[in-house]
N, CA, C and O atoms as a GROMACS GRO file, in nm:
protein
  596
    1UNK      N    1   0.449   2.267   1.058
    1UNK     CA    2   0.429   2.127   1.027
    1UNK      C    3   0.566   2.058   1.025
    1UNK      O    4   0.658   2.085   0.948
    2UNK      N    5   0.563   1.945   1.140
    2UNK     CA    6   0.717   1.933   1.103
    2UNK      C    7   0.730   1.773   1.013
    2UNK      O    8   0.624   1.723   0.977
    3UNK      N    9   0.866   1.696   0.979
    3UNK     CA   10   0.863   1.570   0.922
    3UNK      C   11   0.830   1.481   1.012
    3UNK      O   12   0.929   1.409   1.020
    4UNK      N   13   0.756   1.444   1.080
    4UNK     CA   14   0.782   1.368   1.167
    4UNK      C   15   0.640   1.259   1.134
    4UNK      O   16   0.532   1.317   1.120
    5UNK      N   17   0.640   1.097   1.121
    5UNK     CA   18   0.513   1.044   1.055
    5UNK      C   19   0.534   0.916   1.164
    5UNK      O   20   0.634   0.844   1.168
    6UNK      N   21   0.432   0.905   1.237
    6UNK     CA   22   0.468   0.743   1.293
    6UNK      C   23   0.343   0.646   1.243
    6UNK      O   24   0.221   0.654   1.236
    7UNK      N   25   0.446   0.551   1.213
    7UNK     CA   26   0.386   0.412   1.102
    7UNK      C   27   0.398   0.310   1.265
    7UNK      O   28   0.474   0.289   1.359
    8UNK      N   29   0.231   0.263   1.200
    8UNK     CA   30   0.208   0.165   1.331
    8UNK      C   31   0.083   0.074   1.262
    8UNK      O   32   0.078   0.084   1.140
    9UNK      N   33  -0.022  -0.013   1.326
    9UNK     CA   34  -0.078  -0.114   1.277
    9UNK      C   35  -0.228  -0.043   1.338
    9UNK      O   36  -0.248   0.010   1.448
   10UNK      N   37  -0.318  -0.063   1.227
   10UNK     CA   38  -0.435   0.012   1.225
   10UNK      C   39  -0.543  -0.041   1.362
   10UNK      O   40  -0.506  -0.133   1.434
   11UNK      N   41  -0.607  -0.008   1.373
   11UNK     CA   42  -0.725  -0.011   1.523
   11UNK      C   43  -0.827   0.013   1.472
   11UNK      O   44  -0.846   0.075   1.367
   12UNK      N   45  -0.937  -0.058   1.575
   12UNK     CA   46  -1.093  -0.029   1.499
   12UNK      C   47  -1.108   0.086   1.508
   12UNK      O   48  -1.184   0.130   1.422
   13UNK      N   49  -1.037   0.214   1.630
   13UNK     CA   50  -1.118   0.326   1.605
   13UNK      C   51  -1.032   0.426   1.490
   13UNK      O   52  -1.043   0.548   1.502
   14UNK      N   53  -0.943   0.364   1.371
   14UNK     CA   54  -0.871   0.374   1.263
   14UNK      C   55  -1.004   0.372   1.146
   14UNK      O   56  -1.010   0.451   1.051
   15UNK      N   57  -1.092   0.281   1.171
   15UNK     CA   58  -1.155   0.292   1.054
   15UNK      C   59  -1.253   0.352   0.976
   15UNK      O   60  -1.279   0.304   0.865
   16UNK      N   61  -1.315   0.458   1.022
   16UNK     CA   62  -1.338   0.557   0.955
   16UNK      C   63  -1.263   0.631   0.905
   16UNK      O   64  -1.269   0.635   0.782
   17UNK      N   65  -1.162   0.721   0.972
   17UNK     CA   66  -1.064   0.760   0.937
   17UNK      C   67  -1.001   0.700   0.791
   17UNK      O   68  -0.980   0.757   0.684
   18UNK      N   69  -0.985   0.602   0.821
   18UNK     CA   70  -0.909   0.472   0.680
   18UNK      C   71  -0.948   0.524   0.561
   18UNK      O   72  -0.893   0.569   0.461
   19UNK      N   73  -1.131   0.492   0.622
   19UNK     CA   74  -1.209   0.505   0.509
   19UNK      C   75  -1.230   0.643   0.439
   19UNK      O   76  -1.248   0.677   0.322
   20UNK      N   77  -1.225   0.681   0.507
   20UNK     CA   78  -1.239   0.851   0.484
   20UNK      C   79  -1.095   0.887   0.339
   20UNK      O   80  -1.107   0.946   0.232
   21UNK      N   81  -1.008   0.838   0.385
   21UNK     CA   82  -0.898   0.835   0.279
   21UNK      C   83  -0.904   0.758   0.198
   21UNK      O   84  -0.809   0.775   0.121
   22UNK      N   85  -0.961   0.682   0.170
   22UNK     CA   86  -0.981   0.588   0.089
   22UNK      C   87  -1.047   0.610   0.011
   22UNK      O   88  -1.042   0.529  -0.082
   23UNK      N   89  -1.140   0.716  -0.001
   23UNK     CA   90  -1.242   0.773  -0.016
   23UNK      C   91  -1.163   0.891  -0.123
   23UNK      O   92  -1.222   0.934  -0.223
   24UNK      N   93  -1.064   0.923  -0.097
   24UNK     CA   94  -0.992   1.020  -0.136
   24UNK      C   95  -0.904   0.962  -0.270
   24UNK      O   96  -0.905   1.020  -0.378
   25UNK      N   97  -0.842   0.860  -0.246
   25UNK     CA   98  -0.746   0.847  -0.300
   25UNK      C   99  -0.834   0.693  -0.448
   25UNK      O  100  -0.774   0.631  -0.535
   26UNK      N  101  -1.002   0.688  -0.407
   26UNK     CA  102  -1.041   0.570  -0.496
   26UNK      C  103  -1.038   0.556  -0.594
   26UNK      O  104  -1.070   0.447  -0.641
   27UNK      N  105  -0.994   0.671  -0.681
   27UNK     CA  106  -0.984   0.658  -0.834
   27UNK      C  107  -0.866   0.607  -0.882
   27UNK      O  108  -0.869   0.570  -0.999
   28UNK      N  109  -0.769   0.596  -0.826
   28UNK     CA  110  -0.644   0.564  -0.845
   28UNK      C  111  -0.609   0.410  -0.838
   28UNK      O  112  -0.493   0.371  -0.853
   29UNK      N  113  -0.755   0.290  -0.805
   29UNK     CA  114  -0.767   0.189  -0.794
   29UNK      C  115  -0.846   0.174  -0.873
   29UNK      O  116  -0.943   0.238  -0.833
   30UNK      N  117  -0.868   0.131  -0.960
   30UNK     CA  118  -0.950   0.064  -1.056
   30UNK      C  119  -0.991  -0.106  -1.018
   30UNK      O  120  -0.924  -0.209  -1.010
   31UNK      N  121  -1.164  -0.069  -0.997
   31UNK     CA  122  -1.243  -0.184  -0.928
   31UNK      C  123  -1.236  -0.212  -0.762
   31UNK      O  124  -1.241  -0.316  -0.698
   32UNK      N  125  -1.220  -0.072  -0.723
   32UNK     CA  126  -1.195  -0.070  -0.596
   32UNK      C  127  -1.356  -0.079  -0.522
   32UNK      O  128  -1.434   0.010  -0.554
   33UNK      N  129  -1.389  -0.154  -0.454
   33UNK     CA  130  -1.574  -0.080  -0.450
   33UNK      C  131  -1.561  -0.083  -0.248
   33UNK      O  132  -1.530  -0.174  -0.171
   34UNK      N  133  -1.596   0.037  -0.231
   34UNK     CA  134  -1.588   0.058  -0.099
   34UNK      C  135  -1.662  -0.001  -0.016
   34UNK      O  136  -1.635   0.017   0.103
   35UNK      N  137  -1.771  -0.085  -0.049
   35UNK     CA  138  -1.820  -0.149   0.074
   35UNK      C  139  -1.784  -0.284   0.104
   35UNK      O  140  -1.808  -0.327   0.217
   36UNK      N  141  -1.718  -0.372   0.002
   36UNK     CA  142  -1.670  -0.431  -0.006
   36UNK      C  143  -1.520  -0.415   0.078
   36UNK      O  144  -1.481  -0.499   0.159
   37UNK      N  145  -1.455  -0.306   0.048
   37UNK     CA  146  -1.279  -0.278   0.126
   37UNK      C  147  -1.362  -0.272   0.279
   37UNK      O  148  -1.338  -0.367   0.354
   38UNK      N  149  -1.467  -0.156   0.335
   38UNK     CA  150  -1.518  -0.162   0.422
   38UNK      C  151  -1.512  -0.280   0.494
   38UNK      O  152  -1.427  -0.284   0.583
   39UNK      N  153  -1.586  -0.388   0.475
   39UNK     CA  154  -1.626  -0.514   0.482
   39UNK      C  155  -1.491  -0.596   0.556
   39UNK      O  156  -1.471  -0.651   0.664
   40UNK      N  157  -1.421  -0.573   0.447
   40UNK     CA  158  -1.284  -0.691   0.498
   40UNK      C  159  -1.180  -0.556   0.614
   40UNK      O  160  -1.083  -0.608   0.669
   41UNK      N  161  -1.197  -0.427   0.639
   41UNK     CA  162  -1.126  -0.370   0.707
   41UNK      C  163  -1.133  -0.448   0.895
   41UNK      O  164  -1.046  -0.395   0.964
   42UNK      N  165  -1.196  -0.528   0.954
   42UNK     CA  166  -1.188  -0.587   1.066
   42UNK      C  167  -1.107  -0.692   1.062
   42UNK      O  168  -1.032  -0.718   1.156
   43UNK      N  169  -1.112  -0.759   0.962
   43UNK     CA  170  -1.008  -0.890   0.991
   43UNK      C  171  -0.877  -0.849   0.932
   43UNK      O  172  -0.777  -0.920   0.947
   44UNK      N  173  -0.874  -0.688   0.837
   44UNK     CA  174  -0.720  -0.621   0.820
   44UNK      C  175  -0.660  -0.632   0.960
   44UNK      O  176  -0.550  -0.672   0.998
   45UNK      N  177  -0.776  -0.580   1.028
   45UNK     CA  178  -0.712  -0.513   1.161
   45UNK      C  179  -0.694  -0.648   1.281
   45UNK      O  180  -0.615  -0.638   1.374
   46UNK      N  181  -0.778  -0.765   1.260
   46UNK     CA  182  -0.765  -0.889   1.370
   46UNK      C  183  -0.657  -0.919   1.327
   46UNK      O  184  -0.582  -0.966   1.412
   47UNK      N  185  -0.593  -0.906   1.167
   47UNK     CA  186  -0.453  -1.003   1.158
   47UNK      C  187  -0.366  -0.940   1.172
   47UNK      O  188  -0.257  -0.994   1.186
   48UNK      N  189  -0.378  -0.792   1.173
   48UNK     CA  190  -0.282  -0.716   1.164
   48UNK      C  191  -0.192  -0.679   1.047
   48UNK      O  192  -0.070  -0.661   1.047
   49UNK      N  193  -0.254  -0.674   0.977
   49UNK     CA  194  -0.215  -0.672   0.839
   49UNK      C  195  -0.227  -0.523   0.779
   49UNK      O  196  -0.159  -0.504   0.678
   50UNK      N  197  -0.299  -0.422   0.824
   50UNK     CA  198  -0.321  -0.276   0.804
   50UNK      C  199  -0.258  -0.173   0.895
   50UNK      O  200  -0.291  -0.166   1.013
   51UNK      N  201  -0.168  -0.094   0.841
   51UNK     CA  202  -0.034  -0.021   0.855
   51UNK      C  203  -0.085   0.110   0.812
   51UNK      O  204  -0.156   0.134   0.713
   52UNK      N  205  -0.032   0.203   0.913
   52UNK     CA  206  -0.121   0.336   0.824
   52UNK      C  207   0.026   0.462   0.884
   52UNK      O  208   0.126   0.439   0.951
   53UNK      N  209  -0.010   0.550   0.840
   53UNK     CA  210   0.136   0.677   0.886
   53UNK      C  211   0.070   0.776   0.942
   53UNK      O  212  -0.003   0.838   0.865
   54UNK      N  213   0.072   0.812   1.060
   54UNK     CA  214   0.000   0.984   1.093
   54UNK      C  215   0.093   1.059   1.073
   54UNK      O  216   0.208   1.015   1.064
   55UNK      N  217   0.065   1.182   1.061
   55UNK     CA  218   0.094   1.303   1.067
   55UNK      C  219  -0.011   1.416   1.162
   55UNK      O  220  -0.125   1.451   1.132
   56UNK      N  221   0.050   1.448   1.255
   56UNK     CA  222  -0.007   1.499   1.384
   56UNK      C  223  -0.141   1.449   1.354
   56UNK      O  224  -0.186   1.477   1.243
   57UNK      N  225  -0.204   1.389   1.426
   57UNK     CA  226  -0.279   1.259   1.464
   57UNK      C  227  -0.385   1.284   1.306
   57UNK      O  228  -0.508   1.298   1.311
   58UNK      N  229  -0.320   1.284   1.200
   58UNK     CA  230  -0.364   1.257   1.082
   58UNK      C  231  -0.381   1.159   1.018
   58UNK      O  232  -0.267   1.136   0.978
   59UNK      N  233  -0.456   1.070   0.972
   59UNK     CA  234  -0.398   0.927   0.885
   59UNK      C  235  -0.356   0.945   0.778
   59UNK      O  236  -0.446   0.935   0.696
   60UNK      N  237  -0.249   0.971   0.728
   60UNK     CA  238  -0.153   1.047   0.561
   60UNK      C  239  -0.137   0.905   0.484
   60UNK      O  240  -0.160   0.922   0.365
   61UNK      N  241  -0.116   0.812   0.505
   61UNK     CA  242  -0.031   0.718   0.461
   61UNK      C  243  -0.143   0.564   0.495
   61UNK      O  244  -0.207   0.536   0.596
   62UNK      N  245  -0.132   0.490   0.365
   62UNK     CA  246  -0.198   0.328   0.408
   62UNK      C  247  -0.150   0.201   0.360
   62UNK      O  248  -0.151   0.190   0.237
   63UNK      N  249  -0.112   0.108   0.421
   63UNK     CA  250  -0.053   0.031   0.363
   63UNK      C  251  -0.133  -0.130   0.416
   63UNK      O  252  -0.118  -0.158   0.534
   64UNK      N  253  -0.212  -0.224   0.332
   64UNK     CA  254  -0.215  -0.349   0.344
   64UNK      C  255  -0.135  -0.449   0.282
   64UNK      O  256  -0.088  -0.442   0.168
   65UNK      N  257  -0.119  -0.572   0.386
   65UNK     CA  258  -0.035  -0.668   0.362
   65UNK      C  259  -0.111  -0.798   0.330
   65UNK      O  260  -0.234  -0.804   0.335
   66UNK      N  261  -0.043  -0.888   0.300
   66UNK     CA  262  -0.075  -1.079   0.306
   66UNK      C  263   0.034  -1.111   0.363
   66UNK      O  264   0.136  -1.111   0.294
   67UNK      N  265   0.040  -1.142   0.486
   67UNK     CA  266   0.162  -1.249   0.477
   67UNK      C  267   0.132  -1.370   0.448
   67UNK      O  268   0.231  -1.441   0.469
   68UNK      N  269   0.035  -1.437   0.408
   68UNK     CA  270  -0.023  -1.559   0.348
   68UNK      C  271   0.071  -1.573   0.188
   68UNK      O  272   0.153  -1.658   0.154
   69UNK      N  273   0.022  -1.461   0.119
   69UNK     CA  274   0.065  -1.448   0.016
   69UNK      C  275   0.201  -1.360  -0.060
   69UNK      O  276   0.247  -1.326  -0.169
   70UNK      N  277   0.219  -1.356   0.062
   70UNK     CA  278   0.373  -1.199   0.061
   70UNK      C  279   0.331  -1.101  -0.001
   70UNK      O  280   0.435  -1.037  -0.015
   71UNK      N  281   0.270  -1.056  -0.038
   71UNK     CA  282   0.240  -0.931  -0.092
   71UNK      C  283   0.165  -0.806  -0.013
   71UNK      O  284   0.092  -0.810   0.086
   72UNK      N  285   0.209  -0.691  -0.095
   72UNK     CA  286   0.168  -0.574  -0.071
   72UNK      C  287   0.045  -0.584  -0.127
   72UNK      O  288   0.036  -0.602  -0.248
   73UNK      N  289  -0.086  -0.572  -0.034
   73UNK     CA  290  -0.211  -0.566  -0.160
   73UNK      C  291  -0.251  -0.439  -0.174
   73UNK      O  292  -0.303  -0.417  -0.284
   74UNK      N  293  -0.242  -0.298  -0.061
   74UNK     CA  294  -0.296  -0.155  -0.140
   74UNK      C  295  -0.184  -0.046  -0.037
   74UNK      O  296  -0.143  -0.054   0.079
   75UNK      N  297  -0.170   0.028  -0.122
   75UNK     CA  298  -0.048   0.142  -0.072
   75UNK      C  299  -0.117   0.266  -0.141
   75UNK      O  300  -0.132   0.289  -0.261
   76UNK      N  301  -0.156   0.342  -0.027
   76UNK     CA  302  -0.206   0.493  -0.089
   76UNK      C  303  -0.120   0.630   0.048
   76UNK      O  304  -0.110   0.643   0.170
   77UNK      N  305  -0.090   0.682  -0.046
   77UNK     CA  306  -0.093   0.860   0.025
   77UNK      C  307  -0.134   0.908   0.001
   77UNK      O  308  -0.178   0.912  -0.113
   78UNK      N  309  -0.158   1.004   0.106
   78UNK     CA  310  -0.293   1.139   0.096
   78UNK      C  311  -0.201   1.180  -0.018
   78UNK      O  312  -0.091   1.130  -0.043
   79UNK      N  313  -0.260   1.275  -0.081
   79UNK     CA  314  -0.248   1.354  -0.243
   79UNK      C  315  -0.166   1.482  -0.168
   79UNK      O  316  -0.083   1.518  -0.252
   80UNK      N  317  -0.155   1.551  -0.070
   80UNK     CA  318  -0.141   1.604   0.012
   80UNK      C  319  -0.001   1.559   0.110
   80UNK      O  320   0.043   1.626   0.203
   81UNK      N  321   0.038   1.469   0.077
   81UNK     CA  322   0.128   1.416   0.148
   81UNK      C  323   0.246   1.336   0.033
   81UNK      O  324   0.349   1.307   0.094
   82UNK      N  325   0.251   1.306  -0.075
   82UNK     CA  326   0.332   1.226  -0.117
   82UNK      C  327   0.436   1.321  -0.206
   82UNK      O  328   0.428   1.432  -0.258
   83UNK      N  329   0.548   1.209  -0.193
   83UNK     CA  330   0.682   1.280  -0.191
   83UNK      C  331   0.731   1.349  -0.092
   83UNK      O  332   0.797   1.453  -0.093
   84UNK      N  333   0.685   1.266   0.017
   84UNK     CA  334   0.751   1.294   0.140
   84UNK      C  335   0.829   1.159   0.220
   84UNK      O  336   0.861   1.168   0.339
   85UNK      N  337   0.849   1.060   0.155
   85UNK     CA  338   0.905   0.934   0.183
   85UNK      C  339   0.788   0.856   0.270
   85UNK      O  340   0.846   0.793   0.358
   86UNK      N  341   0.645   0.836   0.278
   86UNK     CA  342   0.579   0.834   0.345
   86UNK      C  343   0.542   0.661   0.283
   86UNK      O  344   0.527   0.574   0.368
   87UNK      N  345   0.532   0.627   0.153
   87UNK     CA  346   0.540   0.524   0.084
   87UNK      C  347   0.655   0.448   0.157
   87UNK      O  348   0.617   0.352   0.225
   88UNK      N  349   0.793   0.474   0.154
   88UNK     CA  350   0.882   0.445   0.185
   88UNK      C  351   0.866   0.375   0.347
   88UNK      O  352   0.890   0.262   0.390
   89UNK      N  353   0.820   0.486   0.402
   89UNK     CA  354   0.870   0.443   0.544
   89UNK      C  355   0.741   0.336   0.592
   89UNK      O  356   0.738   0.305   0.711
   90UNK      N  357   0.640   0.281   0.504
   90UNK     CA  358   0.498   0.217   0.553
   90UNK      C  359   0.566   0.120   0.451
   90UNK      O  360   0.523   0.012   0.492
   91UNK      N  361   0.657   0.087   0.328
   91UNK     CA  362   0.680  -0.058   0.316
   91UNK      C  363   0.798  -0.114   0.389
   91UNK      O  364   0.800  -0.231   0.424
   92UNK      N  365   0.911  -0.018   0.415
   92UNK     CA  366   0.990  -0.078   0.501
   92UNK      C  367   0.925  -0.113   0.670
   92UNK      O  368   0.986  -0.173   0.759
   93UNK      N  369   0.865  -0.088   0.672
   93UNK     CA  370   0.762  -0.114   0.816
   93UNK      C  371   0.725  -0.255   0.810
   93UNK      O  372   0.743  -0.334   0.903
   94UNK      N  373   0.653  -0.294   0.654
   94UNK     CA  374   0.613  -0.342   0.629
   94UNK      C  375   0.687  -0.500   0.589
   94UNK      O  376   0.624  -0.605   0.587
   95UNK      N  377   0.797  -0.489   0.566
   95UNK     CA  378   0.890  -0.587   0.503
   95UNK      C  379   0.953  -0.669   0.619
   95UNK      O  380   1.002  -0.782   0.617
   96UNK      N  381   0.937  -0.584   0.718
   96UNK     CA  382   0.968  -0.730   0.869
   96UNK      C  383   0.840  -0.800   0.886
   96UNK      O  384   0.845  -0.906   0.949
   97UNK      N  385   0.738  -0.765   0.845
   97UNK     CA  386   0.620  -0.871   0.876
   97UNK      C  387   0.603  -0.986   0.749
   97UNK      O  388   0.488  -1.020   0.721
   98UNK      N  389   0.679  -1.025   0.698
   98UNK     CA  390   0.732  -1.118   0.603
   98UNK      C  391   0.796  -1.222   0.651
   98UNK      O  392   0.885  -1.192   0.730
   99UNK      N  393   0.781  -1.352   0.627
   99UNK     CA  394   0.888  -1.448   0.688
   99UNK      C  395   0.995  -1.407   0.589
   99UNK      O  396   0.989  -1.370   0.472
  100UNK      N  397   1.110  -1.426   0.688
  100UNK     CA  398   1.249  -1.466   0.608
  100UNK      C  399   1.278  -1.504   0.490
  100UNK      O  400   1.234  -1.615   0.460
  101UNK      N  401   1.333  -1.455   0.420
  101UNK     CA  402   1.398  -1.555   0.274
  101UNK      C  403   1.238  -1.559   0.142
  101UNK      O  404   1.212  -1.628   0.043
  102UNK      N  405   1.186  -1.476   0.195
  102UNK     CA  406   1.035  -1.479   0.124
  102UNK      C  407   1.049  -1.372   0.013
  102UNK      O  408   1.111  -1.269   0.040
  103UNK      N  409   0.989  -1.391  -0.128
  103UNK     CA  410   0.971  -1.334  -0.202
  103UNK      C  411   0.892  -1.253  -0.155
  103UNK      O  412   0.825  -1.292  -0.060
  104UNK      N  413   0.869  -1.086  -0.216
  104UNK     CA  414   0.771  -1.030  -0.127
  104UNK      C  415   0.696  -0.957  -0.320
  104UNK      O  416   0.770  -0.908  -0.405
  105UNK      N  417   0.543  -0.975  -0.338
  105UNK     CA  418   0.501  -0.872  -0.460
  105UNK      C  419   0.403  -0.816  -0.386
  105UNK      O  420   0.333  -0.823  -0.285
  106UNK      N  421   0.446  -0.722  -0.536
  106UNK     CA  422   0.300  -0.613  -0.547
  106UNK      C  423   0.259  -0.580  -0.700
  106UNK      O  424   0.352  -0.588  -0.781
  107UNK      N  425   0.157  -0.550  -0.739
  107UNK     CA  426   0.124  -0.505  -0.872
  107UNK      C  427   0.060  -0.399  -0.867
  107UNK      O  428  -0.035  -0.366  -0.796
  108UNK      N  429   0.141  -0.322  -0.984
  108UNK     CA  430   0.112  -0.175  -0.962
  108UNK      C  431   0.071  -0.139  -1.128
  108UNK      O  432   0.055  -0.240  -1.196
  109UNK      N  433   0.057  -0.036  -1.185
  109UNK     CA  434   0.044   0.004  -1.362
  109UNK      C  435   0.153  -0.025  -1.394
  109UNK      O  436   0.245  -0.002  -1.316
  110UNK      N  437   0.183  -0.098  -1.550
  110UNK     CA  438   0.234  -0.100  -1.633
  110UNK      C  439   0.317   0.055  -1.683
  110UNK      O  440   0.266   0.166  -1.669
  111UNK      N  441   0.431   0.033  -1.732
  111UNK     CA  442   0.487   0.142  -1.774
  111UNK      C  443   0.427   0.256  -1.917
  111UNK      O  444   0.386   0.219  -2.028
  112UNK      N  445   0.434   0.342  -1.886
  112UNK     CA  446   0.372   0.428  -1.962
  112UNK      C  447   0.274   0.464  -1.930
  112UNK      O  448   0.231   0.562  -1.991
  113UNK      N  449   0.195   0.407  -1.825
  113UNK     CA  450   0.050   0.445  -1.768
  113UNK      C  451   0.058   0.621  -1.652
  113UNK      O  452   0.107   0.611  -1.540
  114UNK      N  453   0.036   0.679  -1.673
  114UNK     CA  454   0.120   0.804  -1.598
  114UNK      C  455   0.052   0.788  -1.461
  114UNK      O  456   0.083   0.877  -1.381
  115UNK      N  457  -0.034   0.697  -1.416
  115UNK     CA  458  -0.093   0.692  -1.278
  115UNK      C  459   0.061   0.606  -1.193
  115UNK      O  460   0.094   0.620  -1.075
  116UNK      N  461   0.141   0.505  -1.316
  116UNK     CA  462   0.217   0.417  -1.245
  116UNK      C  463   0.381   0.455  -1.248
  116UNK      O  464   0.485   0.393  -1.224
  117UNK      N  465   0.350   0.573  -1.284
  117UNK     CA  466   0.542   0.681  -1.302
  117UNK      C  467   0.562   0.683  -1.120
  117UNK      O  468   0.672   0.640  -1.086
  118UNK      N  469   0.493   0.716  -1.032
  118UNK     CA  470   0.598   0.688  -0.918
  118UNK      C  471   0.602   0.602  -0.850
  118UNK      O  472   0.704   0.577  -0.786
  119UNK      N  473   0.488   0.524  -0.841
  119UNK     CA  474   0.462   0.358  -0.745
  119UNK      C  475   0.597   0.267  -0.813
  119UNK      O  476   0.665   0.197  -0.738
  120UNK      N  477   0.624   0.274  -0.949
  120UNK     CA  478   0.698   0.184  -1.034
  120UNK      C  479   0.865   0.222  -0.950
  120UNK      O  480   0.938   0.158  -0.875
  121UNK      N  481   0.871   0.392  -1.025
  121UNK     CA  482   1.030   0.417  -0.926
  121UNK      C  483   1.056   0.363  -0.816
  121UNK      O  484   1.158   0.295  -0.808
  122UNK      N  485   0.957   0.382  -0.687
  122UNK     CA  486   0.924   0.342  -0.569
  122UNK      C  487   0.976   0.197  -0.531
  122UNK      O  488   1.069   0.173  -0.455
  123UNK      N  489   0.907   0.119  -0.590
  123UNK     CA  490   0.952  -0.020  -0.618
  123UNK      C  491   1.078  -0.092  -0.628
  123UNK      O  492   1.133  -0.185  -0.570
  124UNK      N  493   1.108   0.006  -0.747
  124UNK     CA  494   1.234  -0.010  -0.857
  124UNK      C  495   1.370   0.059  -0.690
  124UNK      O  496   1.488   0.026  -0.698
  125UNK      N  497   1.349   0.096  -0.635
  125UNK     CA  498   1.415   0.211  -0.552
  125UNK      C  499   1.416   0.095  -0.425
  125UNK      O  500   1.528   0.062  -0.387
  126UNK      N  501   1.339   0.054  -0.381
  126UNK     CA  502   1.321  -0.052  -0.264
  126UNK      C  503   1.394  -0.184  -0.318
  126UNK      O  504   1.408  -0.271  -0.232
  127UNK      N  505   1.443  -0.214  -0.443
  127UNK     CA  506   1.467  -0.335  -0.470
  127UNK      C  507   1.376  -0.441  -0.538
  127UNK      O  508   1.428  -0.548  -0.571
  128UNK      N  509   1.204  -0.414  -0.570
  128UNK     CA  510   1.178  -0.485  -0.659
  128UNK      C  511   1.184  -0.476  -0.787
  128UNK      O  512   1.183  -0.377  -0.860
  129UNK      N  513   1.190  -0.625  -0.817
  129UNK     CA  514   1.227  -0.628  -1.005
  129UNK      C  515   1.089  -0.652  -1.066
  129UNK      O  516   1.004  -0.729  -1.020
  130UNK      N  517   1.077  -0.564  -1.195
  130UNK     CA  518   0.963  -0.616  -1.309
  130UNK      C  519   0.950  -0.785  -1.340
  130UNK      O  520   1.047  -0.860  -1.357
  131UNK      N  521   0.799  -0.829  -1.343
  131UNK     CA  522   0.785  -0.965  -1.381
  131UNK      C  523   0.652  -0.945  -1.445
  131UNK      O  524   0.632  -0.842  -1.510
  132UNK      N  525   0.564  -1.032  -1.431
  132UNK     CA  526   0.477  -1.049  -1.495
  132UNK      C  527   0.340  -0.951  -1.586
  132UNK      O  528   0.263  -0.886  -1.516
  133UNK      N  529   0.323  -0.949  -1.716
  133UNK     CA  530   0.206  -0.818  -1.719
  133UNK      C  531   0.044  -0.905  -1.654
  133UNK      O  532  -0.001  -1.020  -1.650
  134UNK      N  533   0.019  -0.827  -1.630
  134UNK     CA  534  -0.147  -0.886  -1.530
  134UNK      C  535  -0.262  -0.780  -1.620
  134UNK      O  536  -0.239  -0.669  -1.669
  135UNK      N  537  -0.403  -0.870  -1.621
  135UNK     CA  538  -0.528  -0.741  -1.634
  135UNK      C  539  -0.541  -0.798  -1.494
  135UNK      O  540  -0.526  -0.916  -1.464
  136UNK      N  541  -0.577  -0.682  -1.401
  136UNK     CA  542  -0.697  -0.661  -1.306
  136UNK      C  543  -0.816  -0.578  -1.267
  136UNK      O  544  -0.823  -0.457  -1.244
  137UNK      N  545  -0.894  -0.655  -1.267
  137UNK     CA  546  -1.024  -0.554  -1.251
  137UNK      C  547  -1.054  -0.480  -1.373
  137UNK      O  548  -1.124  -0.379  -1.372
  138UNK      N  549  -0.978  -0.551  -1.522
  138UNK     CA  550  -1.023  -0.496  -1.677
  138UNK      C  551  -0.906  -0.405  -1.661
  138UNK      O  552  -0.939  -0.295  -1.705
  139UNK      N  553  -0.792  -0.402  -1.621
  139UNK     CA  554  -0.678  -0.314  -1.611
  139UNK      C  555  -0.565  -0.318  -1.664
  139UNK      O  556  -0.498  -0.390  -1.591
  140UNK      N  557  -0.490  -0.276  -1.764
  140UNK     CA  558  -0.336  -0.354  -1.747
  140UNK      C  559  -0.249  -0.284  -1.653
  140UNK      O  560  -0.211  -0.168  -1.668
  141UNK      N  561  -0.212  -0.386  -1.526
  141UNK     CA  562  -0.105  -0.372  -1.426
  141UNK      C  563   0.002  -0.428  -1.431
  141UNK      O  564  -0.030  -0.504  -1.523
  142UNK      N  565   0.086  -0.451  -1.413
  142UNK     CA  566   0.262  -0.557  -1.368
  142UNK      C  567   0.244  -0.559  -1.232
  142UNK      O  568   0.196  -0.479  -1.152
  143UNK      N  569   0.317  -0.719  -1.219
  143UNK     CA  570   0.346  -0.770  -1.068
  143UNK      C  571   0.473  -0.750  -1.082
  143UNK      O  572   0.528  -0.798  -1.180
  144UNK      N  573   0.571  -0.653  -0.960
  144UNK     CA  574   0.659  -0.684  -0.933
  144UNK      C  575   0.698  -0.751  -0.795
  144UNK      O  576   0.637  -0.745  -0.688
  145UNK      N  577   0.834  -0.827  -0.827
  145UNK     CA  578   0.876  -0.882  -0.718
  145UNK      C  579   0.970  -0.882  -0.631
  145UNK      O  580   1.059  -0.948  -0.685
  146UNK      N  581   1.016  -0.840  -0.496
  146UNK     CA  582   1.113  -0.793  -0.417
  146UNK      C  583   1.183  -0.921  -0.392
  146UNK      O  584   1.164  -0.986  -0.289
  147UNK      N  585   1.234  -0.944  -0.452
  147UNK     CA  586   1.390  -1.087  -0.406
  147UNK      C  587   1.405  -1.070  -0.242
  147UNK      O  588   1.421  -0.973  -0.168
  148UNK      N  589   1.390  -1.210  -0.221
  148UNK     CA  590   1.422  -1.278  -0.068
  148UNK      C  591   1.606  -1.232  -0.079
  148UNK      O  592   1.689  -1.256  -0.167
  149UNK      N  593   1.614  -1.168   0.033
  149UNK     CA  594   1.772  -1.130   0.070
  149UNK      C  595   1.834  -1.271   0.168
  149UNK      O  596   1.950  -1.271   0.209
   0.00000   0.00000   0.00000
């Protein structure tokens, strides 16, 4: 198995596959309801907004965007795959599809939550700063925010 992951922009025949991981990784989202993510996965893919990582023609890695809203809205790795910079290399992918000079968030768990010990480093490691505490979906999360360079 070697390192090798190519990050590219998802396709309809991506979405089972997607889903299939998604499927994997749903507990880790709180109020996630799959037919609903199902649902909006075609116009991920008309705007181009869904980013995913293979590993020999694997889908390991997922990443959705807004550029409406700058934000990161869901980032998962296979369980099977993380801590392999795979997070890493699907938001820097991700950070040229941003206009210029743009604040870029995401909201992830609050500190102390042990689901949000590496998404937070992650963050913290890319350059975004802690801001706001949020409930979502009956949750407590933090929005952080990546400063326009």
């Amino acid at each position: 198995m070697n390192n090798q992951y190519l990050i590219d922009f998802a396709d309809y025949k991506d979405i089972d596959e997607w889903m299939n991981m998604v499927d994997i990784v749903k507990d880790d989202f709180p109020g996630l309801d799959m037919d609903d993510y199902r649902k909006g996965m075609e116009k991920t893919i008309e705007r181009k907004t869904g980013i995913l990582a293979r590993h020999d023609d694997k889908i390991v890695g997922l990443l959705i965007i807004s550029r409406k809203n700058s934000e990161i809205c869901f980032l998962a790795v296979h369980p099977d795959y993380r801590k392999k910079g795979i997070a890493s290399k699907l938001l820097q992918f991700s950070f040229k599809e941003f206009k210029p000079k743009t604040d870029i968030k995401v909201t992830t768990y609050r500190e102390g939550d042990p689901k949000g010990t590496a998404p937070r480093k992650l963050y913290k490691r890319l350059g975004f700063i802690e801001d706001e505490l949020l409930i979502e979906f009956d949750y407590p999360t933090q929005r952080f925010i990546k400063p326009s360079m």
